[in-house]
N, C-alpha and C positions, 0 to 999 in steps of 0.2 A: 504494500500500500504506500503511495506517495502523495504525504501529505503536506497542504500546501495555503499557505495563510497568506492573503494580499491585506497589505496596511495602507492606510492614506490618514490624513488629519482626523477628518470626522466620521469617517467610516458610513458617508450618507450619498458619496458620488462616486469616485474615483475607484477605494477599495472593492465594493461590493457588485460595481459593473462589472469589472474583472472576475470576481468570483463566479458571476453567471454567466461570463463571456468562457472562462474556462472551462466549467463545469456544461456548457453546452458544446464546445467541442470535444470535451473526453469521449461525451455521451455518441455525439455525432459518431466517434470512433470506435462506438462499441465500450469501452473504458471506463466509465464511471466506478464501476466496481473497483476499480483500481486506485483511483482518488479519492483522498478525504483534501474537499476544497473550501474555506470559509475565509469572511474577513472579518477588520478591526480597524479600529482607530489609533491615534497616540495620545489623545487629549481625551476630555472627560465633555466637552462642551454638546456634543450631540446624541450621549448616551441615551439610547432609548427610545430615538427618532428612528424613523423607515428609511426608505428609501428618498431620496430629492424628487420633486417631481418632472424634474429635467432630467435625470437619468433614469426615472422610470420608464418616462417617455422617452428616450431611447431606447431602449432596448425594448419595447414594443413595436417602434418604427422598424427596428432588423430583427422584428422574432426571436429574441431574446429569451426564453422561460423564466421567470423570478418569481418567489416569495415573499407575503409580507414576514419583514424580519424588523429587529430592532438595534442600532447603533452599540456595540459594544468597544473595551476598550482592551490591547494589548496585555498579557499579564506576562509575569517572568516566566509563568510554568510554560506558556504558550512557545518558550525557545524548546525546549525539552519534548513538545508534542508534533512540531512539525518541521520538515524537511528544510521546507525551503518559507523563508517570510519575505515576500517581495514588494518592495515598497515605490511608491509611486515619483518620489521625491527627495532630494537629498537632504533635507530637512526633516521628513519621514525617517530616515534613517538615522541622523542623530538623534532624534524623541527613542526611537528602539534601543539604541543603543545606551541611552540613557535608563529606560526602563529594564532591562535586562542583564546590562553589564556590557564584559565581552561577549564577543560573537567567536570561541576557540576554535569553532565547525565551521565556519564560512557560510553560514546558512542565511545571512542579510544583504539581498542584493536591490540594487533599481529592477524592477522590471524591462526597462526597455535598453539595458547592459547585454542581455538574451541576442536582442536586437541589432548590436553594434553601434547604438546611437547611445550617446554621450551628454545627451538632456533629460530634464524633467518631464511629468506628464502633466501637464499645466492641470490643474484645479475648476473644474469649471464656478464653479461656488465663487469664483472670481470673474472669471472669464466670459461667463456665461454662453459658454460654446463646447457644448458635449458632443458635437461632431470632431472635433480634435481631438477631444479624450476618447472619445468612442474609438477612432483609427489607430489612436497610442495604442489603447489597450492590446486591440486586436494583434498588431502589431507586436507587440512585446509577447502575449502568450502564445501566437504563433512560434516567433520564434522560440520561447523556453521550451513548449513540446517537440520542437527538432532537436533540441539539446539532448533532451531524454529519449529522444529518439524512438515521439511515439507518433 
């Protein structure tokens, strides 16, 4: 089983696209069985909240499958339970690194590092353009499952 946690700030756009954007291709692949896919936050500010409804409606526009779920946030144990914690942003990645320590396993990477690309995946919560994020993601976990070579 390779299990796989996408982090972003608020756990209400970024992260949990990606979660259904991956978790709809393992499936496409036959593979769900094979992953255990969730996300999180680094902050506390959106605990509890659903989905954005700009990333909701994304992933309705591309047929997307999602759940209502609720805004959670990073724990330490969370390094210990999964593979890989792929983070949206490099600012994402020092809140983990902060909430957890070291990373002794390599297990904290950008998502879009998979990719060969060298940027962030902008935040739409700022941006207000989930079409960019929507093609990051895609983008990034594309790539990560050629890594794993599924």
């Amino acid at each position: 089983m390779i299990k796989v946690l996408m982090i972003c700030h608020g756990n209400i756009c970024r992260s949990p696209m990606a979660e259904f954007i991956l978790k709809d291709m393992v499936k496409k692949k036959g593979m769900e069985n094979s992953f255990l896919i969730a996300s999180c936050a680094t902050s506390r500010e959106e605990i509890g909240n659903s989905l954005h409804p700009g990333a909701r409606a994304k992933l309705d526009e591309m047929g997307i499958p999602h759940k209502k779920r609720a805004a959670v946030q990073l724990t330490k144990e969370d390094y210990t339970t999964y593979d890989y914690l792929l983070c949206m942003d490099q600012w994402n990645i020092n809140n983990v690194k902060r909430i957890i320590g070291h990373d002794p396993k390599h297990k904290v990477h950008l998502l879009l590092e998979y990719a060969g690309v060298k940027r962030d995946i902008a935040d739409p919560w700022y941006t207000g353009n989930f079409d960019v994020t929507y093609d990051d993601i895609v983008q990034g976990c594309e790539a990560f499952l050629e890594e794993l070579g599924v």
